[in-house]
C-alpha positions, 0 to 999 in steps of 0.5 A: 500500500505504502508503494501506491498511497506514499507522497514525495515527502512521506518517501523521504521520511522513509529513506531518511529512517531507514539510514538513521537505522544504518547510523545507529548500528555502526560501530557495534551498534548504539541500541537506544538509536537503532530502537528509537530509529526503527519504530520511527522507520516502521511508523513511517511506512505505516503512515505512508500506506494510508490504512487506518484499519491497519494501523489499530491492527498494529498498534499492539504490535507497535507496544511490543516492537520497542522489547523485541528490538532490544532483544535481536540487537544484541544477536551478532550481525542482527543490526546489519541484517535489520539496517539491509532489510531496512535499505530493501523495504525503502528502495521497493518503496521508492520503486513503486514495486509493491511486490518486491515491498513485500516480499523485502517487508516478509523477509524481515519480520520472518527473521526478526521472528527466527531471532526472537525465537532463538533467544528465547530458546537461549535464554528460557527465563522469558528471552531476557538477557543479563 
């Protein structure tokens, strides 16, 4: 939805988080910033796509994305895997290519969701990490 509905400006909001992103996970990775600059990116994209339904649909998700984060931050070359997927979302995007948008925005919550379920196999006391 966000490739047909997304205006000039709401595309560079997009491309501008998905490299705040990239920012944030330089040099081992400052979490706070790449947490921060994820939900912004994923906000963005939201409100690029235009549904309002969708988004009380994710609004729980949203609650929860800040935890999750923090999480697959700390798994080795999760941040880089987050800031390419990041990259292919937005280009898809800008591409007009809603295929390759979602299949890109598919990849990336699949793996996000394989990462959560590694470290909570990890760390069984609820996937939090001491």
């Amino acid at each position: 939805m966000a490739t047909e509905r997304r205006s000039s400006d709401q595309l560079a909001g997009i491309r501008q988080t998905a490299a705040d992103t990239e920012t944030a996970a330089r040099g081992g990775g400052n979490f706070a910033a790449f947490a921060v600059a994820d939900q912004v990116f994923h906000a963005a994209i939201l409100e690029a796509a235009g549904n309002p339904y969708l988004s009380v649909a994710l609004d729980a998700v949203r609650e929860m994305q800040h935890a999750v984060v923090e999480l697959i931050a700390r798994q080795p070359g999760s941040l880089a895997v987050a800031v390419d997927q990041h990259r292919r979302i937005a280009e898809a995007i800008a591409a007009g290519a809603a295929d390759d948008a979602a299949v890109a925005m598919r990849d990336h919550v699949r793996y996000t969701a394989g990462v959560v379920r590694e470290v909570q196999a990890a760390h069984p006391a609820g996937g939090r990490l001491s």
